[in-house]
Structures are given as structure tokens and as C-alpha cells.
C-alpha positions as CSV (number, residue, x, y, z in Angstrom):
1,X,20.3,-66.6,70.1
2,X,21.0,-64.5,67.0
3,X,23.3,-66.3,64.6
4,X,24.2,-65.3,61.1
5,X,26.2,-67.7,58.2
6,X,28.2,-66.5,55.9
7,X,28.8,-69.6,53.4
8,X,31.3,-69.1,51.3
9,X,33.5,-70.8,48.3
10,X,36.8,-70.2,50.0
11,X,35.7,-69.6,53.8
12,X,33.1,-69.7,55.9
13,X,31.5,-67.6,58.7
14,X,29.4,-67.4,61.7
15,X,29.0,-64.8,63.5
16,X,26.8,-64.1,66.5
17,X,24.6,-61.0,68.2
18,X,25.2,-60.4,71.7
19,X,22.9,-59.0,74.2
20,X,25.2,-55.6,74.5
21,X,24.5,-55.7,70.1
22,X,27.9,-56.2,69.6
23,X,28.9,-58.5,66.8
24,X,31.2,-61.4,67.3
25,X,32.9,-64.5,65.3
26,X,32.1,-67.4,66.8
27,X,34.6,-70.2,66.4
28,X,32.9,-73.9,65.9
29,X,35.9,-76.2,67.6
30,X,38.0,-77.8,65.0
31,X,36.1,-76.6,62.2
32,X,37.6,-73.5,62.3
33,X,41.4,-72.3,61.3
34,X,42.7,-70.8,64.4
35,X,45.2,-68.5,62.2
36,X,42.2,-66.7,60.5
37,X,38.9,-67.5,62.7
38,X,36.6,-68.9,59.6
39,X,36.1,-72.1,58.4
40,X,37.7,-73.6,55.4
41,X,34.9,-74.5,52.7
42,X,36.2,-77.7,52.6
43,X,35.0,-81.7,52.8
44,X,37.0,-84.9,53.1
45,X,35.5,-88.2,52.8
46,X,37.0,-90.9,54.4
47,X,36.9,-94.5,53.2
48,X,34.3,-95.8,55.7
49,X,32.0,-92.9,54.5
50,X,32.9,-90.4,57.9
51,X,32.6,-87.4,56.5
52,X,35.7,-84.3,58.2
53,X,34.9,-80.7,57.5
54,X,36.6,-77.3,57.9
55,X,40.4,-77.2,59.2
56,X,40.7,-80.3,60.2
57,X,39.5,-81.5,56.6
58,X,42.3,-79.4,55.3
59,X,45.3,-81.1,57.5
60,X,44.1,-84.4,55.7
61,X,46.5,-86.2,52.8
62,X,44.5,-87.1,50.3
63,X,43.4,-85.6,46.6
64,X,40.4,-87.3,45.5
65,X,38.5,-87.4,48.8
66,X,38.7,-83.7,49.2
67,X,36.2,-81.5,47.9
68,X,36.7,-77.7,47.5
69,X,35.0,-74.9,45.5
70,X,31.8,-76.8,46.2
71,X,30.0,-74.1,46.4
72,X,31.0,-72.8,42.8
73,X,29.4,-76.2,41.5
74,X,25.9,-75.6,43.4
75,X,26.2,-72.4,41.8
76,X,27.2,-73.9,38.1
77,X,24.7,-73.8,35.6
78,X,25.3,-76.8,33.7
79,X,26.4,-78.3,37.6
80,X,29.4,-80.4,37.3
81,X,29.9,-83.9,36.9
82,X,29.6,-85.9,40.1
83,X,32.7,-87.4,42.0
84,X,32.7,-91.5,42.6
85,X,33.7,-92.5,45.9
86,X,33.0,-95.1,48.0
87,X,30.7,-96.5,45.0
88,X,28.5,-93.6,46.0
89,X,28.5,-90.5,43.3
90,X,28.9,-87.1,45.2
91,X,27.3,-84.5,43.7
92,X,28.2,-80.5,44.5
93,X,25.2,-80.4,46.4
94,X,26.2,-83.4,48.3
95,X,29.2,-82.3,49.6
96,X,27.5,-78.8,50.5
97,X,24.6,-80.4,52.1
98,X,27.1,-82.3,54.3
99,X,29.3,-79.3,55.0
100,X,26.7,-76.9,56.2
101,X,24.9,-79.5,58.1
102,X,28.2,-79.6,60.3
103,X,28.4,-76.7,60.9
104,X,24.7,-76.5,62.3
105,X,25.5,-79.6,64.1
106,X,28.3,-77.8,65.9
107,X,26.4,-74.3,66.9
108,X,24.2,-73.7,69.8
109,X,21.5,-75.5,70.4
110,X,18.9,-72.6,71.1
111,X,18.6,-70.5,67.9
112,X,15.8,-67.9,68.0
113,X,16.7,-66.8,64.3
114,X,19.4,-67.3,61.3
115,X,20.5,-65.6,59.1
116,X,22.1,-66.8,56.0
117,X,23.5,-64.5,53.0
118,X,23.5,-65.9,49.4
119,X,25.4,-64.6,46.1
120,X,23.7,-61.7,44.0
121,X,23.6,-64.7,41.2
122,X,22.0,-67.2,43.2
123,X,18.7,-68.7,41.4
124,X,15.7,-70.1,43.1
125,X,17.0,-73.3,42.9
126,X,20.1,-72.7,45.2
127,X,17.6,-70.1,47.6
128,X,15.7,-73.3,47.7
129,X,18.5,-75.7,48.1
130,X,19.6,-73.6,51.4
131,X,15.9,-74.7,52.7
132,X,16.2,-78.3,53.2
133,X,19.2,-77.9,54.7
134,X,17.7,-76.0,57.1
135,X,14.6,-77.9,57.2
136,X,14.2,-78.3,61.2
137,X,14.5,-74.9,61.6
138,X,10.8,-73.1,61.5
139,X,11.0,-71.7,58.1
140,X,10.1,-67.6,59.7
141,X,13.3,-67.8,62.0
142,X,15.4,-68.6,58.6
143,X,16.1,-64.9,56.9
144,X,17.8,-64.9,53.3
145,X,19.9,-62.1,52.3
146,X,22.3,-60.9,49.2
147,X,25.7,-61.2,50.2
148,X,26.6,-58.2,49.0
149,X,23.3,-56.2,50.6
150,X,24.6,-57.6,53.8
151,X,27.4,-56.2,53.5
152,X,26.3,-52.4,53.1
153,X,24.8,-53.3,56.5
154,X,27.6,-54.2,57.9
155,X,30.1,-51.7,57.1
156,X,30.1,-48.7,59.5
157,X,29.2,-46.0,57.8
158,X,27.1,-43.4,59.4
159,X,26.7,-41.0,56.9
160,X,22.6,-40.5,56.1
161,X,21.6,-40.9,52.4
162,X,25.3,-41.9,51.4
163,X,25.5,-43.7,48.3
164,X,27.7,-47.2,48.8
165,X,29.1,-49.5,46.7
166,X,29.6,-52.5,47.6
167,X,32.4,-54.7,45.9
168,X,32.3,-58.4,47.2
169,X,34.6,-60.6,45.5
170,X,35.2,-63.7,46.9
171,X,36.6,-67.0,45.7
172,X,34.0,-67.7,43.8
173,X,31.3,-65.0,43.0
174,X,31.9,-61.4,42.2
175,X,28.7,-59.5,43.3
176,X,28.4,-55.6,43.2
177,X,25.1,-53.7,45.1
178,X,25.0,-50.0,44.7
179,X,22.7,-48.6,47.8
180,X,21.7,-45.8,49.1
181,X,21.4,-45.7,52.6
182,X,18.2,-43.8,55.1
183,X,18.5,-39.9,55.4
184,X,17.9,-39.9,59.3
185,X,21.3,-40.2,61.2
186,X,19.4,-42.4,64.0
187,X,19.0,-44.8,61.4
188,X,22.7,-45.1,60.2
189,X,24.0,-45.1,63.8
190,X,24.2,-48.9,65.1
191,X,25.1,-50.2,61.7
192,X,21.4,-49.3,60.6
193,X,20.2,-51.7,63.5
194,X,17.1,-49.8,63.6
195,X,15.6,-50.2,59.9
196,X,12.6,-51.4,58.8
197,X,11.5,-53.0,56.0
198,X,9.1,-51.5,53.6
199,X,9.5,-48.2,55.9
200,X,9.1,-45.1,54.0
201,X,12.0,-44.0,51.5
202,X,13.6,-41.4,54.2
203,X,13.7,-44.1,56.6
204,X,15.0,-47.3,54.6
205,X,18.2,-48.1,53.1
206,X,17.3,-48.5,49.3
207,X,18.9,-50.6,46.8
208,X,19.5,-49.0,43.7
209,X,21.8,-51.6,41.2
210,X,23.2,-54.8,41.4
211,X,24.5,-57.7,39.4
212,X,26.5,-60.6,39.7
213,X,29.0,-62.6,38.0
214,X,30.7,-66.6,39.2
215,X,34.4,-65.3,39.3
216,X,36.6,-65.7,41.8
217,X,39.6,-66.4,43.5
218,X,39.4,-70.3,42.6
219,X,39.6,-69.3,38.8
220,X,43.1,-67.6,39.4
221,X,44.3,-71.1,40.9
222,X,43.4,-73.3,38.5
223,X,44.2,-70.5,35.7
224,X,47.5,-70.6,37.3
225,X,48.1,-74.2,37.8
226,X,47.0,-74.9,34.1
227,X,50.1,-72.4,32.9
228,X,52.1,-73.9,35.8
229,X,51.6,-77.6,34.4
230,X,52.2,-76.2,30.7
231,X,54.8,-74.4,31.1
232,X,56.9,-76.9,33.6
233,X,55.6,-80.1,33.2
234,X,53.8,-80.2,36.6
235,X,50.5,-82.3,37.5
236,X,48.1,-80.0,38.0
237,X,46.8,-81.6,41.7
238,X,44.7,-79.9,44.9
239,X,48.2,-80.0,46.4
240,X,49.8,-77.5,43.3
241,X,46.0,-75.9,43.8
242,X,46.8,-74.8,47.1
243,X,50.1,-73.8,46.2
244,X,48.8,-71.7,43.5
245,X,46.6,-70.0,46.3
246,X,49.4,-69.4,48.7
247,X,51.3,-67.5,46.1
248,X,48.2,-65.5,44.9
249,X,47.8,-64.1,48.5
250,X,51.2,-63.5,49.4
251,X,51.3,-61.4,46.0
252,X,48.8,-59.1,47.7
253,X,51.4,-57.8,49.8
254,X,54.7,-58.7,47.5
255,X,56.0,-57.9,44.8
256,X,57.5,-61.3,43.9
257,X,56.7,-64.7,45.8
258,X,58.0,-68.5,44.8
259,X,56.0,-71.9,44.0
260,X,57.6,-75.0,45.6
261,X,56.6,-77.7,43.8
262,X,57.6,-81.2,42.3
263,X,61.4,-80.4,42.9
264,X,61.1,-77.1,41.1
265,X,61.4,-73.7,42.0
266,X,59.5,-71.2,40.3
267,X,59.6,-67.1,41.2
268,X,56.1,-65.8,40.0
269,X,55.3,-61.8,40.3
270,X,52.4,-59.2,40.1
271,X,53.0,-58.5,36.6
272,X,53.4,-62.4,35.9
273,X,50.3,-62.7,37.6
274,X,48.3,-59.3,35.9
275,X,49.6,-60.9,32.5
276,X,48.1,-64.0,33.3
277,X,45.0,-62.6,34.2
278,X,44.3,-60.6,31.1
279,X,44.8,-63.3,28.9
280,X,41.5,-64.8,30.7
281,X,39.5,-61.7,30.2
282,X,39.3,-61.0,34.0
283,X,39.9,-57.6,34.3
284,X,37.1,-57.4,31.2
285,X,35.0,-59.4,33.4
286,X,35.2,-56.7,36.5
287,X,34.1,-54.2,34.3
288,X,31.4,-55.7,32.8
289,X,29.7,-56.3,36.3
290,X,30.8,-52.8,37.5
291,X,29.2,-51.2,33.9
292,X,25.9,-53.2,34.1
293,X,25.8,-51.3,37.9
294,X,26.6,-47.7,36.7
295,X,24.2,-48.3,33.7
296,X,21.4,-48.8,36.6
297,X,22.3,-46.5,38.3
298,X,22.1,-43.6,35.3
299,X,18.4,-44.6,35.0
300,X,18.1,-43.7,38.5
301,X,19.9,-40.6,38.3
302,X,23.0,-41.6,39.8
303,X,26.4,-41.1,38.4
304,X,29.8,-42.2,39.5
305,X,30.9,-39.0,41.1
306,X,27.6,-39.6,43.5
307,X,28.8,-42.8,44.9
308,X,30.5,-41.3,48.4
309,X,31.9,-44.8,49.6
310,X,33.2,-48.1,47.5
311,X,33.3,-51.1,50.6
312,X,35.7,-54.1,49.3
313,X,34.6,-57.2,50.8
314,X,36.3,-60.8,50.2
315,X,39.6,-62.2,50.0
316,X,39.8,-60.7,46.1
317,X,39.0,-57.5,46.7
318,X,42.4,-57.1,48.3
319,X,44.3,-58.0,45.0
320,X,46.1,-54.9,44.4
321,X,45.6,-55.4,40.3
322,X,41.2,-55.4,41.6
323,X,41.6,-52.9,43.7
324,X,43.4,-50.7,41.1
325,X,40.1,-50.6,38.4
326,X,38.0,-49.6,41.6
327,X,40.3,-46.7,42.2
328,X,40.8,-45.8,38.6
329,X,36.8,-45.7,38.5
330,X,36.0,-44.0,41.4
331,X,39.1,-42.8,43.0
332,X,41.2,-43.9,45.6
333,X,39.7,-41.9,48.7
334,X,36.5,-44.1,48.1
335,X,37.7,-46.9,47.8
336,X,37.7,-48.7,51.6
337,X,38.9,-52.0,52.9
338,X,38.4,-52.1,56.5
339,X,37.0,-55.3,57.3
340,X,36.6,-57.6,54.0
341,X,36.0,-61.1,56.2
342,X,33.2,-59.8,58.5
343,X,31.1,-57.5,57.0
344,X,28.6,-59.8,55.3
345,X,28.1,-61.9,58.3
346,X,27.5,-58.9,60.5
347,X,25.3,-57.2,57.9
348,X,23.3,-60.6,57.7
349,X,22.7,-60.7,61.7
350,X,21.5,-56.7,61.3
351,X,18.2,-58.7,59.8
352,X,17.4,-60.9,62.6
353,X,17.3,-57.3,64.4
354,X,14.5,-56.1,61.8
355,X,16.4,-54.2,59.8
356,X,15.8,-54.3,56.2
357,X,15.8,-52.7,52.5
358,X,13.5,-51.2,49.8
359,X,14.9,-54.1,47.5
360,X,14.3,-55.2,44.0
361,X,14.8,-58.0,41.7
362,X,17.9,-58.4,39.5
363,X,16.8,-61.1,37.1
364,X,13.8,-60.4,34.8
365,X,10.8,-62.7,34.5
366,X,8.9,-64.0,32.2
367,X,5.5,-66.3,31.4
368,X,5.9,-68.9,28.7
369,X,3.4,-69.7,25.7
370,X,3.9,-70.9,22.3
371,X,4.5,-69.1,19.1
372,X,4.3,-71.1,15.6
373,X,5.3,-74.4,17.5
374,X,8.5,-73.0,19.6
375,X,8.6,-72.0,23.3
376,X,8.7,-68.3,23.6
377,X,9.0,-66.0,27.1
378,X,6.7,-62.8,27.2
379,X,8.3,-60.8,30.4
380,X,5.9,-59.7,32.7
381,X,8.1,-59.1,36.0
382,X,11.5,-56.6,34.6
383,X,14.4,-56.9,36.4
384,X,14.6,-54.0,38.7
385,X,10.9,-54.2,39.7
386,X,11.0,-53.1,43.5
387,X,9.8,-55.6,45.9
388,X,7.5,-56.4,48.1
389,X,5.1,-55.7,45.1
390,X,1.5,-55.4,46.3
391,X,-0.5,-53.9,43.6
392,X,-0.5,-56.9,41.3
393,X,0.8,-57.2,37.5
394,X,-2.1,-58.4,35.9
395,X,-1.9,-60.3,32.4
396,X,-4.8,-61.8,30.2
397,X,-4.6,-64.7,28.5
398,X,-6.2,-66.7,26.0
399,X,-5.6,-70.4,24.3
400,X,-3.2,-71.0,21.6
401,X,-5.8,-73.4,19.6
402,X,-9.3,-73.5,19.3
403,X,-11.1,-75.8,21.8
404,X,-7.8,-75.7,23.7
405,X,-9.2,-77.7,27.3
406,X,-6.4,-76.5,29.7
407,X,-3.6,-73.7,30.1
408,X,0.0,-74.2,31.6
409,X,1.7,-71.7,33.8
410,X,5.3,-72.1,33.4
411,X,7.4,-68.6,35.1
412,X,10.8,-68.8,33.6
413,X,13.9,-66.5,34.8
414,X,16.1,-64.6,32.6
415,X,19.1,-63.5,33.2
416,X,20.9,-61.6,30.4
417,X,24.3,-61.3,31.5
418,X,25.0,-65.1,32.9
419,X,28.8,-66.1,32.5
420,X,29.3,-69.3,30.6
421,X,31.7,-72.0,31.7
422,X,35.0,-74.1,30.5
423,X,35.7,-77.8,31.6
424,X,38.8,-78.8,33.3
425,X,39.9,-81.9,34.0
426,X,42.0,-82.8,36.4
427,X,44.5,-85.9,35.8
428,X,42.7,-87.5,38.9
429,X,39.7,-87.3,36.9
430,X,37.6,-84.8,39.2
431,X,35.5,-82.1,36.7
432,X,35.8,-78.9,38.1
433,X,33.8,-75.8,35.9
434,X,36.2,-72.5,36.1
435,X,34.8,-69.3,34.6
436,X,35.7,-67.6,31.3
437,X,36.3,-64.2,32.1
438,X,35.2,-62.2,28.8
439,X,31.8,-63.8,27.9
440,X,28.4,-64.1,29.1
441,X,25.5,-65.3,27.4
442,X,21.8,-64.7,28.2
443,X,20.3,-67.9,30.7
444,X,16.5,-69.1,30.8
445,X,15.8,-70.6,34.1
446,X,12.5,-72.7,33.7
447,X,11.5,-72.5,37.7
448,X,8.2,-74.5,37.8
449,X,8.6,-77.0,34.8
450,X,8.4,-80.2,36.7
451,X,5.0,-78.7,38.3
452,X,3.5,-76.3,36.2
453,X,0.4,-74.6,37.4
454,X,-2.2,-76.1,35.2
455,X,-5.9,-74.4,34.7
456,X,-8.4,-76.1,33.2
457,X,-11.2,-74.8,30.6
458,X,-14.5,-75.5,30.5
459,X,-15.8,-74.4,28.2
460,X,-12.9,-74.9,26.1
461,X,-10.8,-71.7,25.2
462,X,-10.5,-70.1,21.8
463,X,-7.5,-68.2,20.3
464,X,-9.2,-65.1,19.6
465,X,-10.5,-64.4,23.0
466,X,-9.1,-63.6,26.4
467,X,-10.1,-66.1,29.1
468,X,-8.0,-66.0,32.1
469,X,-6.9,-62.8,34.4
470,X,-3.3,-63.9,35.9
471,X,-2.6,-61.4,38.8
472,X,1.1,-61.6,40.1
473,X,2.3,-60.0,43.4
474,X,5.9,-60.6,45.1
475,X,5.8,-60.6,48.9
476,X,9.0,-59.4,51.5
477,X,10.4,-63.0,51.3
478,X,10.4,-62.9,47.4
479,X,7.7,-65.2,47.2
480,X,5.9,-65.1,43.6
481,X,2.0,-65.3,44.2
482,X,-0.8,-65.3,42.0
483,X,-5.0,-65.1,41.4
484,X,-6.0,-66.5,38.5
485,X,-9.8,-65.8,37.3
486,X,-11.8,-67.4,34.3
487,X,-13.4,-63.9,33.0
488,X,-15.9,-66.1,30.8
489,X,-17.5,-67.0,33.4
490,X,-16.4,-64.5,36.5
491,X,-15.0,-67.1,39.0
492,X,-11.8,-67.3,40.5
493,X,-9.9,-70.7,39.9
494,X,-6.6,-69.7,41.9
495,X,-6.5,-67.7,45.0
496,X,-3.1,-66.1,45.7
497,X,-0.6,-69.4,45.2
498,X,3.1,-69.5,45.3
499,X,4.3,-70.4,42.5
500,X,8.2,-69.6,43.2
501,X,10.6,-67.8,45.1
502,X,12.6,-65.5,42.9
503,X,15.5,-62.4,43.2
């Protein structure tokens, strides 16, 4: 059985290959809302430690033993302060770890392979993360995907070498890919069910741009909620959280909706809500991400009038006030909205078939040494480097001080557009990290600190002379390998180790 899982901050997904090919949902029991067929991101922990997930978790009365927008805090970079329950402190990761080993515990017991999409954002840690959840499954039936790759898989569009946009914008990540997809029609027809990867450029769909930002539909509820509570007096709760949520949506079809809540009643409308909005920088935000794509895509070659199809996927995306900079961009005939919920998880399952993409990173790399006394990051891996990379980058280096005795290898990742966060606090004392919408600040992920690689040197090194050859090569699973080889005396010391897995 082919299964795919679309985790998300909001909702969540499975969806399952039949034999005919045909892609299904596949509802897990109780977990799942039988209104809407996915399963709320949610966690409630009970007193006796029983942990509920999914709908039922959401038709329990309770505000500090419910956990939402976990997901956003796995994400978070500085994560959250932990919640205290039960004398236990529950950390995002926790509460993720137990609501996504539920949801395995409720699927079929035979799966042949799974596939499970993560955020354009996501950083080794979090890929990483997803692996011990998933750590009795055999590691080569687990396939990761971008969520927003997955979806250009998943939306049907048959056109060969089209040039897709795809728009995800969820409830808590807002991740843009710009791909092309294969020039045969046999290879479009099927939802690209046929693709290989690393097949030549004719035949495989190509990624051309992406990038990321963590904003979503979780900020507008607690942006709303925090003017709500100013402007009225109300205590800003999960409970005037999900009412902020239940107005939010039904503004995607209205004009005008009203907020029950503590005895009040308060009309809010689109422009209340658009006013609100820009005073956070969101609509800034949108086009930041959408002008770090289109400046990609110019050093490819590509313009905005060569995009053919922009694919809106996530609850977001249907905000009229989103959708509006999309068709103001691109115009209004591109812009497409067919099947926002589905179109990752069926995209994701298109990989268990062997399809695939000429992909590339979208963070930048980067080995560090020392300069005068400070930590400093020479880039040898620049984000948009296509992967799998198998001619290797190869790098010399040398000691920092005479009769140096051993060298470090430390790979950091650096993203240069990372959204900072603000802290909330809730009057029931939970932290929860919401997004500023206008600023973004360059991030330096150390991802082997705690275990460097280290190489000894014997003889000891000098400062004026190169002494080790670091080769670097990235497989299909983004795995970051490298030969190291003492040139001094012509031996290799490292022979094609993993040092991390990267994007």
C-alpha cells in the first residue's frame, strides 16, 4: 500500500494510491472531521496523560490542554517555550511527535512506501525530526518531498514544458516553487506519474525557484484576537482563537461576518480585515517571497509573462485580499484554484510511483573556519546548486596556526531571507511565536556542531600550506557526503561520509 501524508499546521492529510492509480483521501476513524475529510492539527492532553488527537481533540473543553499550531513551533527558530502539564513540560516537538504517531497508529498496517511532504523552509533538523518518528519504517520506503513541489505534481495540468507556479499558503508556512514541467505529453498525462528522477531535461519536470517564508493563517487569528482583546476588552483564549478563524474563513466568501464572543457582538469585514493585515506587513511579506522567486527565475531566463499557470494550494490561498496580489502579478486567467486541500498529498504519492524532479537547493551552505579569533562561513555549496550533485566541489584546506594537530568540519546553513519572530503571551500563560510580516533577517544553521567531523594531523599542519582536499557531493535523498584526503602525505582519511542532510 501506497500512502502519502500531508502534515499540516491547520489540517492534516492522508491520501492513498489505488491499484486503478486513482488518488483517494482516506479517512482515519475519529481522527478525521467528517465536514471536510482531513484531520485537525490538533492535541489534547488529558489529566491522566491519554493523549486525543484530530476531531475528536477539537470537541474537547479545555484551553490549556490543547495544543494547536504545533507544527509552527517545530518550525520556529528560536522554538517556543515548553507547555507544563501534568508536571511534564511539552515541548512543540512533543506534541507533534504524539500527533503523527496517531495517525500512523491508525493507517494500515501493510505500507510498502510513504510519502511525506515538508515546508520549502524546513531545515535539516525538522527533515530529521520526521525520521524518528518514522523510525520502524525501513528508512528507503520513507520519501521526503517539498510541499509545494508536491503540489505541481499533483495539479492536473497536462500541458508539456508549461511553466507553474505554485502558491501554497497554509496556516502556517507560505512556500512558492516555480517549475517547469517535461516537454513529452506522455509524461504530463497521469499527473506526471511516469517521471523519473535525474532523467534527462526533456523528460523531467525541473524546478526552477523557490522560497519560503513561516506565515500563515494562524498569524491572522492571533493578529485578530490581539486587536479583538484591545479594542473590547476580551481575553484573548483558544476559544476567541477559533472564533477569530471562523470569521476569517467565512470572509472568503462574505463581505461582512460577526464575532460572538463574551456577551458582545462584533460585525468585522474584508476591508476591516485587509486594514488589519497591512498594519502587520502581510501583504509586504507575500511579495517578498513572490520577488525572491521572479528574481530566480530572471537568472534563468524566465520572466512573469512565461509563467502559463499560478496553482493556489492551502486554506490561504483562497483569501480573496491573497488571491488579489497573484492576479494583479500575473493576471487573473492564471491564477487557478481547483483543488487547494489535495494537491500536495496527491503530488506526494506521485513519488512512491517513481516520479521525480531535476531539483536544487534553496538554502546556501557554507564550511566554517576562523578569522582573527571570530567564527566566519566560506560558502562552498550556493543555494540553487542542482541536485543530485555528482561531480564533487572540492575545497583545500590548511590550519589556522602553526603546529595546528587537528581540523574541525563544521557545515553550517544560511538562509538569507529567514523571517524573525514576536512573542505572545497568552493570559493562560502558553508562549505561542506569530510571524512579523515585513522583516526577515539572514539565519546561520550550524548542522553538525554537536558532532563535528574532526581530522587529525600528523604531522601537524602549518598556516601557509594546504593540507587537506574536502570533496563534497549531494546524493537524490539530499544527503551531504564527503572524501577527505591529507595531500602531504597522499592518503585518504575519509571516504564518502554523510555529514548531513540538507535542501
Amino acid at each position: 500500500m501506497k500512502l502519502a501524508l500531508d502534515f499540516g499546521t491547520t489540517n492534516s492529510l492522508v491520501a492513498l494510491r489505488q491499484a486503478d492509480g486513482e488518488t483517494t483521501v482516506l479517512p482515519l476513524g475519529p481522527l478525521t472531521d467528517p465536514d471536510l475529510n482531513t484531520i485537525p492539527s490538533l492535541v489534547y492532553i488529558h489529566e491522566d496523560g491519554q493523549v486525543t488527537v484530530g476531531h475528536q481533540a477539537q470537541l474537547l473543553d479545555s484551553d490549556d490542554r490543547l495544543f494547536r499550531d504545533f507544527k509552527r513551533g517545530i518550525l520556529a527558530t528560536p522554538p517556543p517555550q515548553p507547555r507544563s502539564l501534568n508536571g511534564q513540560m511539552w515541548h512543540p516537538r512533543d506534541i507533534g511527535k504524539q500527533f503523527l504517531r496517531t495517525v500512523m497508529a491508525a493507517l494500515p498496517n501493510q505500507i510498502d512506501m510513504l510519502a511525506m511532504s515538508v515546508p520549502v523552509t524546513a531545515f535539516q533538523e525538522y527533515v530529521e525530526w520526521l525520521f524518528t518518528i518514522f523510525d520502524d519504517i525501513p528508512t528507503e520506503k520513507v520519501r521526503v518531498v517539498d510541499e509545494s513541489t508536491a503540489a505541481a505534481l499533483g495539479y492536473a495540468i497536462k500541458l508539456p514544458g508549461a511553466m507553474v507556479l505554485v502558491f501554497d499558503f497554509g496556516g502556517g508556512t507560505l512556500d512558492l516553487s516555480l517549475v517547469k514541467l517535461p516537454e513529452h505529453r506522455d509524461n504530463t498525462g497521469g499527473f506526471l506519474g511516469r517521471l523519473l528522477y535525474g532523467g534527462s531535461e526533456d523528460r523531467s519536470a525541473q524546478v526552477i525557484a523557490k522560497a519560503g517564508r513561516i506565515l500563515g493563517g494562524s498569524d491572522i487569528d492571533h493578529w485578530l484576537a490581539q486587536h479583538l482583546s484591545q479594542q473590547y476588552g476580551l481575553n484573548p483564549n483558544s476559544y476567541l482563537l477559533q472564533e477569530c478563524e471562523r470569521a476569517k474563513i467565512a470572509l472568503s466568501d462574505a463581505e461582512e461576518t460577526i464575532i460572538h464572543f463574551g456577551g458582545k457582538t462584533i460585525p468585522l469585514t474584508r476591508h476591516d480585515l485587509r486594514d488589519l493585515l497591512e498594519q502587520h506587513g502581510f501583504f509586504t511579506a507575500i511579495r517578498r517571497v513572490i520577488d525572491k522567486v521572479m528574481h530566480t527565475a530572471r537568472q534563468n531566463g524566465i520572466f512573469k509573462e512565461d509563467i502559463q499557470h499560478v496553482l493556489l494550494v492551502g486554506g490561504m490561498s483562497l483569501m480573496p485580499a491573497v488571491q488579489d496580489v497573484l492576479k494583479a502579478y500575473y493576471g487573473e486567467e492564471r491564477v487557478h484554484a481547483d483543488k487547494p486541500f489535495t494537491a500536495v498529498a496527491e503530488g506526494a504519492l506521485l513519488l512512491t510511483e517513481g516520479g521525480g524532479l531535476n531539483d536544487y537547493l534553496i538554502h546556501s551552505y557554507g564550511l566554517r573556519y576562523l578569522d582573527e579569533g571570530s567564527h566566519r562561513y566560506d560558502e562552498f555549496l550556493p543555494m540553487g546548486t542542482t541536485i543530485p550533485l555528482d561531480k564533487p566541489v572540492e575545497i583545500m584546506l590548511r590550519a589556522a596556526h602553526e603546529a595546528q594537530r587537528e581540523l574541525e568540519i563544521i557545515i553550517s546553513e544560511i538562509d538569507p531571507d529567514r523571517a524573525e519572530a514576536i512573542e505572545v503571551i497568552q493570559e493562560n500563560g502558553e508562549t505561542i511565536f506569530v510571524a512579523q510580516g515585513g522583516d526577515a533577517s539572514v539565519s546561520i544553521t550550524p548542522l553538525n556542531v554537536e558532532t563535528p567531523l574532526l581530522i587529525p594531523l600528523e604531522p601537524p599542519g602549518t598556516a601557509d600550506k594546504d593540507r587537506i582536499r574536502a570533496a563534497f557531493t549531494v546524493d537524490a535523498n539530499r544527503r551531504l557526503h564527503v572524501t577527505l584526503t591529507d595531500v602531504q602525505k597522499r592518503r585518504t582519511l575519509v571516504k564518502d561520509a554523510v555529514l548531513a542532510t540538507i535542501r
